[in-house]
PQR file with spaces between the fields and no chain letter, atoms N, CA, C, O and H, PARSE charges and radii, in Angstrom:
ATOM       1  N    UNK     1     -21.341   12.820   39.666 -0.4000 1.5000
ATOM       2  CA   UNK     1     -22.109   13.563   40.638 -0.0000 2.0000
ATOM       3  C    UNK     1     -21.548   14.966   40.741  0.5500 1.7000
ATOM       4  O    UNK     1     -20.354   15.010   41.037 -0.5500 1.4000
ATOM       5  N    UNK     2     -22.312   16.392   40.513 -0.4000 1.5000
ATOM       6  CA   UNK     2     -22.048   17.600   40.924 -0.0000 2.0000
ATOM       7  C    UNK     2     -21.483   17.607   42.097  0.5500 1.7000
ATOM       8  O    UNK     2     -21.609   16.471   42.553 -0.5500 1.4000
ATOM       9  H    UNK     2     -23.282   16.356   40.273  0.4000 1.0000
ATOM      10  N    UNK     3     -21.040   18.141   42.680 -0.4000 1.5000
ATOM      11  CA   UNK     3     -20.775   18.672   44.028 -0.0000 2.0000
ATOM      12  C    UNK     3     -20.955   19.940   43.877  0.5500 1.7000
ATOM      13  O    UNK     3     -21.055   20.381   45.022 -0.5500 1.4000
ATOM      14  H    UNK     3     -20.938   19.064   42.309  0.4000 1.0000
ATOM      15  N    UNK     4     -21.066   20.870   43.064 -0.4000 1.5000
ATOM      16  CA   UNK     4     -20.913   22.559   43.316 -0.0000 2.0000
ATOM      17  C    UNK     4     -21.964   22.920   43.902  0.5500 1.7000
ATOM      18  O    UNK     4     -22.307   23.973   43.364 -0.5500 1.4000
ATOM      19  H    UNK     4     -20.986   20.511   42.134  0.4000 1.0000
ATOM      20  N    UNK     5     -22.824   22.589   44.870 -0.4000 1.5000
ATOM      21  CA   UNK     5     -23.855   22.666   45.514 -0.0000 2.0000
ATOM      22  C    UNK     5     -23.316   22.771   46.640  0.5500 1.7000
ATOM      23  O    UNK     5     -23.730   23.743   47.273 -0.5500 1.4000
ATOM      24  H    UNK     5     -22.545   21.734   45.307  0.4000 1.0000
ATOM      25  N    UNK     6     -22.102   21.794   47.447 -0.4000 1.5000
ATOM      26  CA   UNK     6     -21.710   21.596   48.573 -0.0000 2.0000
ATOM      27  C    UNK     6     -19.923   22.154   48.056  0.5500 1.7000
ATOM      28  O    UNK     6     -18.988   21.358   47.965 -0.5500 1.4000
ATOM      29  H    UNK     6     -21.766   21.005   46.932  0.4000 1.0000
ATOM      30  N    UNK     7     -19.830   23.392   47.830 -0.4000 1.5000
ATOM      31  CA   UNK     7     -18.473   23.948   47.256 -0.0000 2.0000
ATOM      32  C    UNK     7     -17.541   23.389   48.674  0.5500 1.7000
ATOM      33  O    UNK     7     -16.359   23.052   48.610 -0.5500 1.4000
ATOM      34  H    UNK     7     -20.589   24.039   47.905  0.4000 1.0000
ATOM      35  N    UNK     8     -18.084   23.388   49.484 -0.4000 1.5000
ATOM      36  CA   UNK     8     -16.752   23.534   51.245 -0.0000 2.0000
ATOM      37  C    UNK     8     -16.944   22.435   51.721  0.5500 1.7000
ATOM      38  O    UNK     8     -16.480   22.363   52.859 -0.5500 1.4000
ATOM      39  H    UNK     8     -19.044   23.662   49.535  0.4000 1.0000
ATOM      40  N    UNK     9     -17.771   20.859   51.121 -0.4000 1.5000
ATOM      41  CA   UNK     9     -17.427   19.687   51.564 -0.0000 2.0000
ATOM      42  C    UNK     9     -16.191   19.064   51.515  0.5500 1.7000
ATOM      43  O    UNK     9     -15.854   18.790   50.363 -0.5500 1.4000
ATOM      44  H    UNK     9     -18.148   20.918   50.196  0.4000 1.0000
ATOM      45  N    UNK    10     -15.713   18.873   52.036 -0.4000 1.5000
ATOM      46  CA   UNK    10     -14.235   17.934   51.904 -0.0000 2.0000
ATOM      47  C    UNK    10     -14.353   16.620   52.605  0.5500 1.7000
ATOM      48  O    UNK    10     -13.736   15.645   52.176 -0.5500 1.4000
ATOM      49  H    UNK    10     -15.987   19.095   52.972  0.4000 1.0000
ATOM      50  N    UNK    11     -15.024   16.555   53.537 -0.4000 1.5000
ATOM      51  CA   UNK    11     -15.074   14.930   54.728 -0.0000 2.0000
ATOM      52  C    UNK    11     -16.072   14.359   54.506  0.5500 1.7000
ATOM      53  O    UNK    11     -17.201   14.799   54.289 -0.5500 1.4000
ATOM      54  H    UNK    11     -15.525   17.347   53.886  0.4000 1.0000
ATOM      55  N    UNK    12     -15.789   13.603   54.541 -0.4000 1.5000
ATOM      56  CA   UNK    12     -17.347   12.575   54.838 -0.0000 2.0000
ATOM      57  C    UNK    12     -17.567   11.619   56.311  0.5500 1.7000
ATOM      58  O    UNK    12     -17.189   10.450   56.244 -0.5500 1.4000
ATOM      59  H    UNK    12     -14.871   13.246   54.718  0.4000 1.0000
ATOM      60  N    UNK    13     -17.967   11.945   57.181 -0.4000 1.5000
ATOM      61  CA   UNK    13     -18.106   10.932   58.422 -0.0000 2.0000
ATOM      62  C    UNK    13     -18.808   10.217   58.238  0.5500 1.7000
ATOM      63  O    UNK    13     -19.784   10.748   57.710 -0.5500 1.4000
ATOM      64  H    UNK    13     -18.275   12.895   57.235  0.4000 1.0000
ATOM      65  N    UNK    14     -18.961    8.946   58.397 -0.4000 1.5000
ATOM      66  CA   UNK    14     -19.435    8.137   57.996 -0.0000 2.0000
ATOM      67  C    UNK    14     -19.325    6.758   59.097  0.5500 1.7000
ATOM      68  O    UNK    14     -18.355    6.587   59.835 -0.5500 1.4000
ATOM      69  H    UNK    14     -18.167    8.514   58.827  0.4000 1.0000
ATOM      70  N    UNK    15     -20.645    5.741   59.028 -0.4000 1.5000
ATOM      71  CA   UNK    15     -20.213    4.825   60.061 -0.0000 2.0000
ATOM      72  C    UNK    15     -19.540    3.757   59.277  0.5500 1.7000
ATOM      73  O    UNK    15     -19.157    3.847   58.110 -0.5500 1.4000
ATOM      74  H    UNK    15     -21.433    5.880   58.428  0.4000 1.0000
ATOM      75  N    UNK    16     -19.414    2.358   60.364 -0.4000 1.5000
ATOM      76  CA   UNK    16     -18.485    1.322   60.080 -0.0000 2.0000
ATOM      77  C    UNK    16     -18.990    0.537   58.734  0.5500 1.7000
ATOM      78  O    UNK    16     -18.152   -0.074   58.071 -0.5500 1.4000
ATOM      79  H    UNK    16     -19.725    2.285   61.312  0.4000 1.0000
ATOM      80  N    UNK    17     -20.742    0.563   58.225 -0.4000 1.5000
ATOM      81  CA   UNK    17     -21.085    0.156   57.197 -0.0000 2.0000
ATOM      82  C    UNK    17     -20.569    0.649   55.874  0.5500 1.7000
ATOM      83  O    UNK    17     -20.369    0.005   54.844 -0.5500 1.4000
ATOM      84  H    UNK    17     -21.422    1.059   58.763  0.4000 1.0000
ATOM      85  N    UNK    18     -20.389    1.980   56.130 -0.4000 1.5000
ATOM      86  CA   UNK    18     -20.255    2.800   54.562 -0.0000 2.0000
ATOM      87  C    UNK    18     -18.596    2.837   54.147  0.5500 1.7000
ATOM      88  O    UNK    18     -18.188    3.641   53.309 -0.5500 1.4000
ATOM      89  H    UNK    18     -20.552    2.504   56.966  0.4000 1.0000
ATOM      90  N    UNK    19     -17.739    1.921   54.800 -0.4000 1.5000
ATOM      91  CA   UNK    19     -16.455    2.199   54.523 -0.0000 2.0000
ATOM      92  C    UNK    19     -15.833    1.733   53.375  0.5500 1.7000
ATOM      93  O    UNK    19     -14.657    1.833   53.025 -0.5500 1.4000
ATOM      94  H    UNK    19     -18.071    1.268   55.481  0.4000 1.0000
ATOM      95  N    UNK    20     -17.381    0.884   52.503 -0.4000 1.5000
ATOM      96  CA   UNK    20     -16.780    0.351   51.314 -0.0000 2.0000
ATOM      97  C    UNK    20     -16.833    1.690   50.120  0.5500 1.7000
ATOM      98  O    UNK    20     -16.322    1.443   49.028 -0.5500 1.4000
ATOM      99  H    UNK    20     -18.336    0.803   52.787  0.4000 1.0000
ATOM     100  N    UNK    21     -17.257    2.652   50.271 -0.4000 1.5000
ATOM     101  CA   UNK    21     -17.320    4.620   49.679 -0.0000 2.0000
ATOM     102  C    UNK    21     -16.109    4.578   49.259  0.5500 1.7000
ATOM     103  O    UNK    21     -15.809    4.786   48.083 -0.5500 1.4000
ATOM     104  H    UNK    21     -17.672    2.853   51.158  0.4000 1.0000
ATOM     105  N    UNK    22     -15.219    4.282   50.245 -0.4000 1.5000
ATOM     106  CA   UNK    22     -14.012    4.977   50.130 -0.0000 2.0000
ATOM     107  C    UNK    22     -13.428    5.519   48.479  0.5500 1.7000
ATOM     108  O    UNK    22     -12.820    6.547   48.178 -0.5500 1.4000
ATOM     109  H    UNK    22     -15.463    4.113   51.200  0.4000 1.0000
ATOM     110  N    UNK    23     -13.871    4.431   47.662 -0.4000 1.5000
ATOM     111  CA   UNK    23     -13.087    4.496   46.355 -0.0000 2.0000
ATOM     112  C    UNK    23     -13.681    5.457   45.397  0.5500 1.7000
ATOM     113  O    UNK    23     -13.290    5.896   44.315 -0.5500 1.4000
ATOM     114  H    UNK    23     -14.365    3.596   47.906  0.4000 1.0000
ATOM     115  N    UNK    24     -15.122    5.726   46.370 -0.4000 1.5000
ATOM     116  CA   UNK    24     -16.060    6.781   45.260 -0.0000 2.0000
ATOM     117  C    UNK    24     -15.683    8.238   46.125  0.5500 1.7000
ATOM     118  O    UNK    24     -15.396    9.310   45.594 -0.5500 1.4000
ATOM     119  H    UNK    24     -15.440    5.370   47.249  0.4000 1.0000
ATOM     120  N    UNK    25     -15.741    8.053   47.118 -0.4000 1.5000
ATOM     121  CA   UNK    25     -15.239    9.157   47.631 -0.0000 2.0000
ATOM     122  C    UNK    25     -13.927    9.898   46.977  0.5500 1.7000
ATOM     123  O    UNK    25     -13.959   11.085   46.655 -0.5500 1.4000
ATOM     124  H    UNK    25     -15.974    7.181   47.550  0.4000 1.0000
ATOM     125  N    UNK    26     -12.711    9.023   46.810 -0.4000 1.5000
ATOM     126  CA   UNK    26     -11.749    9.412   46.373 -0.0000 2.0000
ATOM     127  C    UNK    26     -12.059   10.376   45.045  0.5500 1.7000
ATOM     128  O    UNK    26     -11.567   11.441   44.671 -0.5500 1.4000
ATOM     129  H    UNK    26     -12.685    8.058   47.072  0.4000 1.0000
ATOM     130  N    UNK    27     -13.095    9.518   44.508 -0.4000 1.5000
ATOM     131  CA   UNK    27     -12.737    9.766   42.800 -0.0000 2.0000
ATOM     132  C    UNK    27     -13.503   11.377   42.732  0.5500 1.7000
ATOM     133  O    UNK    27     -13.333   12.283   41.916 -0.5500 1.4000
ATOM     134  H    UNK    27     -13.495    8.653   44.811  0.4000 1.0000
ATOM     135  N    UNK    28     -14.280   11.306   43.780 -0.4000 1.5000
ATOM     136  CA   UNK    28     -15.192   12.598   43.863 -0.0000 2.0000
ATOM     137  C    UNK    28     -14.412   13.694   44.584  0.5500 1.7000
ATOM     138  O    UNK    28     -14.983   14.768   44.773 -0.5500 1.4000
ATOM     139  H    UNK    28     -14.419   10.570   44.442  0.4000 1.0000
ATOM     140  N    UNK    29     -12.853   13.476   45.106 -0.4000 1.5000
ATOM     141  CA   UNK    29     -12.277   14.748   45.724 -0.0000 2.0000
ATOM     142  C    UNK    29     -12.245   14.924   47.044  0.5500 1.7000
ATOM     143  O    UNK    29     -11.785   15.947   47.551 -0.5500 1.4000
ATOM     144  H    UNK    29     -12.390   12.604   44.953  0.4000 1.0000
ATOM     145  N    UNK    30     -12.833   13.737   47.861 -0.4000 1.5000
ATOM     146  CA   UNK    30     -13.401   13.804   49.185 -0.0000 2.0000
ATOM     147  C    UNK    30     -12.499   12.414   50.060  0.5500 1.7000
ATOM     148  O    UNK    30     -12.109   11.328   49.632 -0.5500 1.4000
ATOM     149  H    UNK    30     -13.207   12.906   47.449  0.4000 1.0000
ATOM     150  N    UNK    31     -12.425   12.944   51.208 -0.4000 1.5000
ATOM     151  CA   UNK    31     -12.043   12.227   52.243 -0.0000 2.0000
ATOM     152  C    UNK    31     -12.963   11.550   53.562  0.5500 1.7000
ATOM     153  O    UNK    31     -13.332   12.191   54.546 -0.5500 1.4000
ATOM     154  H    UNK    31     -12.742   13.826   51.556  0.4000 1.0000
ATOM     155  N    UNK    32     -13.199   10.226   53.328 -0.4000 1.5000
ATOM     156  CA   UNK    32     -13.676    9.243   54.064 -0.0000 2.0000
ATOM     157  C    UNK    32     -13.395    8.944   55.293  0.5500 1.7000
ATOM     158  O    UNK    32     -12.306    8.378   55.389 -0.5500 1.4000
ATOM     159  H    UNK    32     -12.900    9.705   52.529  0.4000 1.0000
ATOM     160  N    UNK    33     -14.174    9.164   56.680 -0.4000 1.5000
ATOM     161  CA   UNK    33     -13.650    9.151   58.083 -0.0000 2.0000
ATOM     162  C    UNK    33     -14.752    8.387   58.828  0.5500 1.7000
ATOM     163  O    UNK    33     -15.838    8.880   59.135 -0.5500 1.4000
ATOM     164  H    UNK    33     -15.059    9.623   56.603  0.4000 1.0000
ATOM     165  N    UNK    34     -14.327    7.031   59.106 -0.4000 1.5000
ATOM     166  CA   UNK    34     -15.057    5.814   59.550 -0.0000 2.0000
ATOM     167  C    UNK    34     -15.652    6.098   60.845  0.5500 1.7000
ATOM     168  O    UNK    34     -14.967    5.282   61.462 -0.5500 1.4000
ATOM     169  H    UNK    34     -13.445    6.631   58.856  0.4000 1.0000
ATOM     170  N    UNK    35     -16.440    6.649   61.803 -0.4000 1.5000
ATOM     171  CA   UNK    35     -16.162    6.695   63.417 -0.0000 2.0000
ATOM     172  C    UNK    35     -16.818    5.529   63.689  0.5500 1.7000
ATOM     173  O    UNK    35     -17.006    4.572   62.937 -0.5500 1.4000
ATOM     174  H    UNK    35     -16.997    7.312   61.302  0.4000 1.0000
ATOM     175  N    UNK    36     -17.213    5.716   65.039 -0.4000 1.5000
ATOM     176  CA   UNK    36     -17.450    4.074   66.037 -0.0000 2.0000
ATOM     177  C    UNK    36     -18.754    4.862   66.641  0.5500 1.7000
ATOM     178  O    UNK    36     -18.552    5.990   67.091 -0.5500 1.4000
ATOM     179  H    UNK    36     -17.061    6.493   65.649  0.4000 1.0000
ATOM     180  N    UNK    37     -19.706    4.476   66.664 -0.4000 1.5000
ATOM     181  CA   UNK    37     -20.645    5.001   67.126 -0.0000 2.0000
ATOM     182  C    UNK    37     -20.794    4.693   68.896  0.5500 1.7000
ATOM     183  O    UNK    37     -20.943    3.580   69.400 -0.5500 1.4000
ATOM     184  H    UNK    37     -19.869    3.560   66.299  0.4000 1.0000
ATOM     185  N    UNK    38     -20.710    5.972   69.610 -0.4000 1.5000
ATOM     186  CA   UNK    38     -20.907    5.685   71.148 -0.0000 2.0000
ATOM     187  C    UNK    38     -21.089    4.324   71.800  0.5500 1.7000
ATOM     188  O    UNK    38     -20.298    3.753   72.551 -0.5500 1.4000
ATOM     189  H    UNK    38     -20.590    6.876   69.200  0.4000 1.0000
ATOM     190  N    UNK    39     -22.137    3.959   71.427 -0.4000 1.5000
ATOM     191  CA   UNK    39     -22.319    2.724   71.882 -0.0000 2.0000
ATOM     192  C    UNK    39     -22.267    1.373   70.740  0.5500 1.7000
ATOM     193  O    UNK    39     -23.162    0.590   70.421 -0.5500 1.4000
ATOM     194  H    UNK    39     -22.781    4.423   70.818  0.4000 1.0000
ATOM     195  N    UNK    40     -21.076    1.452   70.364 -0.4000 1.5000
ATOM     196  CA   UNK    40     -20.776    0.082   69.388 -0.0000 2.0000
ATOM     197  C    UNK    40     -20.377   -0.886   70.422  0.5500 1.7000
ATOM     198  O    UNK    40     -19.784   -0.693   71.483 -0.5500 1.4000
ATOM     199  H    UNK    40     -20.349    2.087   70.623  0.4000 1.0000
ATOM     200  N    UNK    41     -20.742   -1.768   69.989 -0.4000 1.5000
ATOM     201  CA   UNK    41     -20.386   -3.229   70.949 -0.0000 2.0000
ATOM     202  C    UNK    41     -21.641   -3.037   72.566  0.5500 1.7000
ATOM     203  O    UNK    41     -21.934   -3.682   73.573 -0.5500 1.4000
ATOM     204  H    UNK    41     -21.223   -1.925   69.127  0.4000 1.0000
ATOM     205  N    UNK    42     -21.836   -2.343   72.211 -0.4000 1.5000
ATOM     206  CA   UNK    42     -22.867   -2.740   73.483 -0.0000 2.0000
ATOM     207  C    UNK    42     -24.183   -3.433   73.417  0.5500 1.7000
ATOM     208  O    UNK    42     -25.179   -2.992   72.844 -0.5500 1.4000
ATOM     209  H    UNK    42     -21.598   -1.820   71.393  0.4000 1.0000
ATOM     210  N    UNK    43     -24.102   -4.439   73.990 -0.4000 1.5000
ATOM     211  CA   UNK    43     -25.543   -5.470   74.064 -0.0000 2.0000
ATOM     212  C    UNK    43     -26.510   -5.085   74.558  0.5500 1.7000
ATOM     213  O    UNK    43     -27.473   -5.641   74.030 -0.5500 1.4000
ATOM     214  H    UNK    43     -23.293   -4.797   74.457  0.4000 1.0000
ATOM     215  N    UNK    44     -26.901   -4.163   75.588 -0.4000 1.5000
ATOM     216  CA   UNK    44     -27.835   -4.096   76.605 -0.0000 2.0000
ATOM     217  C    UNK    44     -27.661   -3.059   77.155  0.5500 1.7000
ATOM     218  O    UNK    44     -26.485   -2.745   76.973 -0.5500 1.4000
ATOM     219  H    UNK    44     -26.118   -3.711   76.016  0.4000 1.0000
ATOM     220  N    UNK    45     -28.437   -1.943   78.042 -0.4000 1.5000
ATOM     221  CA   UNK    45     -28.182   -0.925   78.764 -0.0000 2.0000
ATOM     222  C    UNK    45     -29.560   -1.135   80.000  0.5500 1.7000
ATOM     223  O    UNK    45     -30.545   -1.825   79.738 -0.5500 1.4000
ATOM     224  H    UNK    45     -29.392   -2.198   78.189  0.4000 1.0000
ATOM     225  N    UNK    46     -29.418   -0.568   81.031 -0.4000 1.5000
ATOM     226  CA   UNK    46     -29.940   -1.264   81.840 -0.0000 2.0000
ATOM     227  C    UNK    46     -30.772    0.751   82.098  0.5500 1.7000
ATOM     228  O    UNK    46     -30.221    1.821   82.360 -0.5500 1.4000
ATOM     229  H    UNK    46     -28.618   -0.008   81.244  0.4000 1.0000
ATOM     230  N    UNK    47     -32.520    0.306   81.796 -0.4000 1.5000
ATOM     231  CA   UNK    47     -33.022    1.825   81.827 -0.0000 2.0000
ATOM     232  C    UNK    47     -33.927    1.451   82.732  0.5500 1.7000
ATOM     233  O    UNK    47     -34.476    0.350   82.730 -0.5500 1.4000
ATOM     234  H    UNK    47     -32.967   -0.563   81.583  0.4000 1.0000
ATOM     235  N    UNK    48     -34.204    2.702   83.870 -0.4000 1.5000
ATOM     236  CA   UNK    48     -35.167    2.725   84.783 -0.0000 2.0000
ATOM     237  C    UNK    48     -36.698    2.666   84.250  0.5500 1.7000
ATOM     238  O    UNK    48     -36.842    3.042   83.087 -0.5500 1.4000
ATOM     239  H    UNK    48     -33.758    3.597   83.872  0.4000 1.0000
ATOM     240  N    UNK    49     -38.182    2.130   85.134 -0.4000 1.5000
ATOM     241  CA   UNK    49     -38.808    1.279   84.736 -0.0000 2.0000
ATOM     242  C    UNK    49     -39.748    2.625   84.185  0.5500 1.7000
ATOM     243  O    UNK    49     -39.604    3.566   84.965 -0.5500 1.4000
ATOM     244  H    UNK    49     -38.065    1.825   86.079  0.4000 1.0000
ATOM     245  N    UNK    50     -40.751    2.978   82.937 -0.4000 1.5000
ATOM     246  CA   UNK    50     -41.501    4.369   82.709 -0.0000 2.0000
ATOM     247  C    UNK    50     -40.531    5.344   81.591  0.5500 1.7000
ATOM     248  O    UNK    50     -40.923    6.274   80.886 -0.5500 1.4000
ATOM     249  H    UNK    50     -40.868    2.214   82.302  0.4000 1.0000
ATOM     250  N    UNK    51     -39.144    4.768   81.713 -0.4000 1.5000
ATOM     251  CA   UNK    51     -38.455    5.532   80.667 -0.0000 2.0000
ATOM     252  C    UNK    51     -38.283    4.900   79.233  0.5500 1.7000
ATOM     253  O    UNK    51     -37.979    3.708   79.203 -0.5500 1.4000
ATOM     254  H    UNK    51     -38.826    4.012   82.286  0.4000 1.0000
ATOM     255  N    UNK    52     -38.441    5.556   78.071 -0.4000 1.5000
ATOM     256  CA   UNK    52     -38.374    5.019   76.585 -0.0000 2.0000
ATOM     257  C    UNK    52     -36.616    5.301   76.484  0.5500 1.7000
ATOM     258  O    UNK    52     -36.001    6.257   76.956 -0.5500 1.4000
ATOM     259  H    UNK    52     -38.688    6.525   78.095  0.4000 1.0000
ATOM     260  N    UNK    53     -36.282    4.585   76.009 -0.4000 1.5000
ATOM     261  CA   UNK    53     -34.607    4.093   75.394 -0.0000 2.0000
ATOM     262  C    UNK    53     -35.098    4.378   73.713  0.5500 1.7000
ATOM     263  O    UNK    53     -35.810    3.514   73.201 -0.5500 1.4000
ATOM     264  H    UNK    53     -36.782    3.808   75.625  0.4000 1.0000
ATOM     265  N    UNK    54     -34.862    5.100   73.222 -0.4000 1.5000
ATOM     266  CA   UNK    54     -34.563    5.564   71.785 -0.0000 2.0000
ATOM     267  C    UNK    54     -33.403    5.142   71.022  0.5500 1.7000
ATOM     268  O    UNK    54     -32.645    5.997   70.564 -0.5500 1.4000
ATOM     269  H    UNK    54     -34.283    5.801   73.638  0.4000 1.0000
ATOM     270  N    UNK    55     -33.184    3.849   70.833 -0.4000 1.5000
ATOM     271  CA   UNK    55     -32.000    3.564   69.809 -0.0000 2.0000
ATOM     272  C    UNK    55     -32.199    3.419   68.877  0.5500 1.7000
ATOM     273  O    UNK    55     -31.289    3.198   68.078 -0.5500 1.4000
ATOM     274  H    UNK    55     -33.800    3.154   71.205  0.4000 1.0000
C-alpha cells in the first residue's frame, strides 16, 4: 500500500474491533491506538419521550 498520499500519517485510532491491524500497521510504518468508545459497556440510556437517540 502507498502511503505518499498521507506523507504526515503516523497513528491510527482505531476501535476495539480493528486491533487485530496491528501487524499490518507495523509493517506499513504506523502506530496502532485502540480507544474505548464513550459509551462502551453501556446497555441502555434512558431518553426523554419525542427525542431520536442516534447510535
Amino acid at each position: 500500500m502507498d502511503l505518499s498520499l498521507w506523507p504526515r500519517v503516523r497513528k491510527l485510532f482505531v476501535d476495539w474491533g480493528y486491533r487485530g491491524l496491528k501487524g499490518l500497521a507495523s509493517s506499513l510504518g504506523l502506530e496502532l491506538e485502540v480507544v474505548a468508545r464513550p459509551y462502551a459497556g453501556v446497555r441502555g440510556v434512558w431518553v426523554r419521550e419525542g427525542i431520536y437517540a442516534c447510535w
